[in-house]
N, C-alpha and C positions, 0 to 999 in steps of 0.2 A: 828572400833578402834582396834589399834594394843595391843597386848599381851603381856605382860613383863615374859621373857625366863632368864631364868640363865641356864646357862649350866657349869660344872665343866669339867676340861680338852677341855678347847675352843681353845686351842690354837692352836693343829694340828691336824692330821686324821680325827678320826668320829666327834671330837668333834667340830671342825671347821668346815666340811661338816653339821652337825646338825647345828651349826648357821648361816651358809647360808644359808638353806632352811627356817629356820624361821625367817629371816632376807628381805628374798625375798618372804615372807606373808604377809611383812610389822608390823613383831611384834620388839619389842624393845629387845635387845639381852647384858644381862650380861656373859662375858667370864673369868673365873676364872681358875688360873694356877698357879704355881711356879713358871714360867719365866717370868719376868715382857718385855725381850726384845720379847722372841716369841708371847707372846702379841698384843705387837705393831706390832707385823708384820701381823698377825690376825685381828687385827682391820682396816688396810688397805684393808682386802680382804672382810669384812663384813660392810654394812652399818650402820652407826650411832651405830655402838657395845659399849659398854660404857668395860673396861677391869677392873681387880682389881686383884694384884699377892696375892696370900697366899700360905700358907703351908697347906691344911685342913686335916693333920694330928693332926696339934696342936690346942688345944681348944681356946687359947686365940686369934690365927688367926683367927679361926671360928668366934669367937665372933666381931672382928673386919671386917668379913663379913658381917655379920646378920645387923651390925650398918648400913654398906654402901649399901646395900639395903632397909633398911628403909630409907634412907634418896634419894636415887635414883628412887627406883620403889612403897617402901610402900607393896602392894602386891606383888604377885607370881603368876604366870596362871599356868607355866610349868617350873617344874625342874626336868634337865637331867644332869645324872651323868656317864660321861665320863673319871674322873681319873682315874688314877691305870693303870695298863699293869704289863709289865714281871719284876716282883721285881731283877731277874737274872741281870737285866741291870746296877743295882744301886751300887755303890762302896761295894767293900768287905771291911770285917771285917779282924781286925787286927790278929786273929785268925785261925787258921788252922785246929782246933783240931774238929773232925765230929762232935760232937754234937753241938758245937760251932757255926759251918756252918749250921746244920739244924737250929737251933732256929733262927739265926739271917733269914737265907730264909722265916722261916713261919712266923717272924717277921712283915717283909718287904714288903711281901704281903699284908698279912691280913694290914699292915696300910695305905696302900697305896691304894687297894682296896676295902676294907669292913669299916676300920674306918672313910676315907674321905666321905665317902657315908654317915656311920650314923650320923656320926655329923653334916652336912650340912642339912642333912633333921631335924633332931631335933631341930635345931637352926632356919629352917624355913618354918617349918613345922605350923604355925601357921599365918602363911603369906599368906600362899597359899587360893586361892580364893575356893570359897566356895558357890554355886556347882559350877564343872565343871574345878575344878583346876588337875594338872595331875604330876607325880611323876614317872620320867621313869631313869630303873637303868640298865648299861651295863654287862649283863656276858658275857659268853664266850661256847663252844661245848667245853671246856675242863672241865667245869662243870656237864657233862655227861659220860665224856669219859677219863676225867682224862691229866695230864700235862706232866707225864714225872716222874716232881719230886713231884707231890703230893701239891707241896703249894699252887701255882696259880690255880689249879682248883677247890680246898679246898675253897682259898677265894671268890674265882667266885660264888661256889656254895652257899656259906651262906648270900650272896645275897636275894637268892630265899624265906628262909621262912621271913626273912626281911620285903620282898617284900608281903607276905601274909600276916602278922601282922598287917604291914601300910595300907593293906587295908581294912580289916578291922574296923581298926581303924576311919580311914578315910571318910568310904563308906556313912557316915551317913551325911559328908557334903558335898558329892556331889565331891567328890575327887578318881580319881583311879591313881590305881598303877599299873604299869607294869616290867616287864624285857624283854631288848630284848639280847638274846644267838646269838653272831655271829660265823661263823665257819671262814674261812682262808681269809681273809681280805689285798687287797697289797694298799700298801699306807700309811702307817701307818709306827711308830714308833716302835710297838712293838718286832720287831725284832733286832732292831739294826741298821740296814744296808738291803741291799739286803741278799737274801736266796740262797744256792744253787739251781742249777736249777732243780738238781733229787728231791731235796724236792718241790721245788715249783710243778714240774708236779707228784709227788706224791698227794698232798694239792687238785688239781685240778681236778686227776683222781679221787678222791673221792666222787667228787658232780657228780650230776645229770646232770645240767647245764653245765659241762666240760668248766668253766670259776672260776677265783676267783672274789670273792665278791668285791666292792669298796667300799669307806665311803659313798659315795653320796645311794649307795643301801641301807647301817645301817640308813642313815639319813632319808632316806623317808619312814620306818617303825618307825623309832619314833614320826616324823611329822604328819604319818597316827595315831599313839597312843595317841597324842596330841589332834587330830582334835574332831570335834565335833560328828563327825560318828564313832567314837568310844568311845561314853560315855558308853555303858554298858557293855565296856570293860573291867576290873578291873582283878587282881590278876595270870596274865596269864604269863607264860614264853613262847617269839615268837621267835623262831631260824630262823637265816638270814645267812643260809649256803650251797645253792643250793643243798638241801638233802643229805649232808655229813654225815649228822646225822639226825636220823626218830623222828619223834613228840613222845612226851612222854607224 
């Protein structure tokens, strides 16, 4: 019998690659996003996906989550938290003035990455199956290494004791948690657009592998964190970077 997945940020990159792979397990696949059209276009590519847009910055969204999962799935096996990315992308502030600019950046982030996380877990965190339920949260090697401008890997990084709290927490019902830290990933939204190409062969020259990551690669380390051969797994950061960056 199949599995009831929610995944947050279903709609494109890892997080669409994450619900294919658990879709073609044959488990039951909740996709949650802001775009209610990118969605629908995500549900065409994933079997029987059931979709629901929100905001899970906003509690009362979340909340109106939490409902449509009890009444959809009732329980949780596995929840994978794929929102957030580069806060850079998101409309500017009417504002120019530098501190202005900083605050609204670590804003941006942090809500986009750290609060959609915590509040979906809190809100369904009691749902989740019990043993054997699973709670997997995306950073980033900029949580190691740092971003540039400090915010996004600031938020990435506060992930991780998160991620050691919940389990914690958790550990007693038979529930892990994990994080998986990806390095330079193509396919994905995060960037905008296409990259220059010296950065791209910069990105690449740095792995081991002398290739960039894909989603489908993020996805079948979380599918592998999900499964069952990884029950005594719990409370680990797994970087998915072709040794861009060395184990910590």
């Amino acid at each position: 019998m199949g599995r009831n997945v929610v995944i947050s940020g279903g709609g494109t990159g890892i997080g669409l690659a994450a619900a294919r792979a658990f879709a073609g397990d044959g488990d039951r696949v909740l996709l949650l996003g802001r775009r209610q059209e990118t969605l629908d276009k995500a549900k065409d590519e994933v079997s029987g996906a059931l979709t629901y847009a929100a905001d899970l910055t906003e509690p009362d969204q979340v909340r109106q989550v939490e409902w449509f999962v009890g009444e959809a799935f009732d329980r949780v096996d596995v929840l994978v938290h794929c929102a957030g990315g580069n806060g850079g992308l998101e409309p500017q502030g009417d504002s120019d003035d530098p501190l202005d600019v900083v605050a609204r950046d670590w804003t941006v982030n942090f809500r986009s990455n750290v609060l959609t996380a915590a509040l979906l877990t809190e809100a369904l965190k009691d749902r989740l199956t019990g043993p054997g339920g699973r709670v997997l949260f995306l950073s980033s090697i900029a949580a190691y290494r740092g971003s540039g401008s400090g915010a996004y890997a600031a938020a990435k990084a506060a992930l991780h004791p998160y991620a050691h709290d919940l389990a914690r927490q958790l550990g007693p019902r038979g529930v892990t948690v994990n994080v998986v830290a990806p390095g330079y990933v193509e396919d994905t939204e995060f960037f905008g657009g296409e990259i220059a190409r010296s950065r791209r062969e910069r990105l690449v020259e740095e792995t081991s592998t002398g290739r960039a990551a894909t989603p489908g690669d993020v996805a079948a380390t979380l599918r592998w964190l999900a499964s069952p051969g990884a029950g005594h797994v719990t409370s680990q950061i797994v970087q998915v970077n072709g040794g861009a960056e060395r184990g910590h």
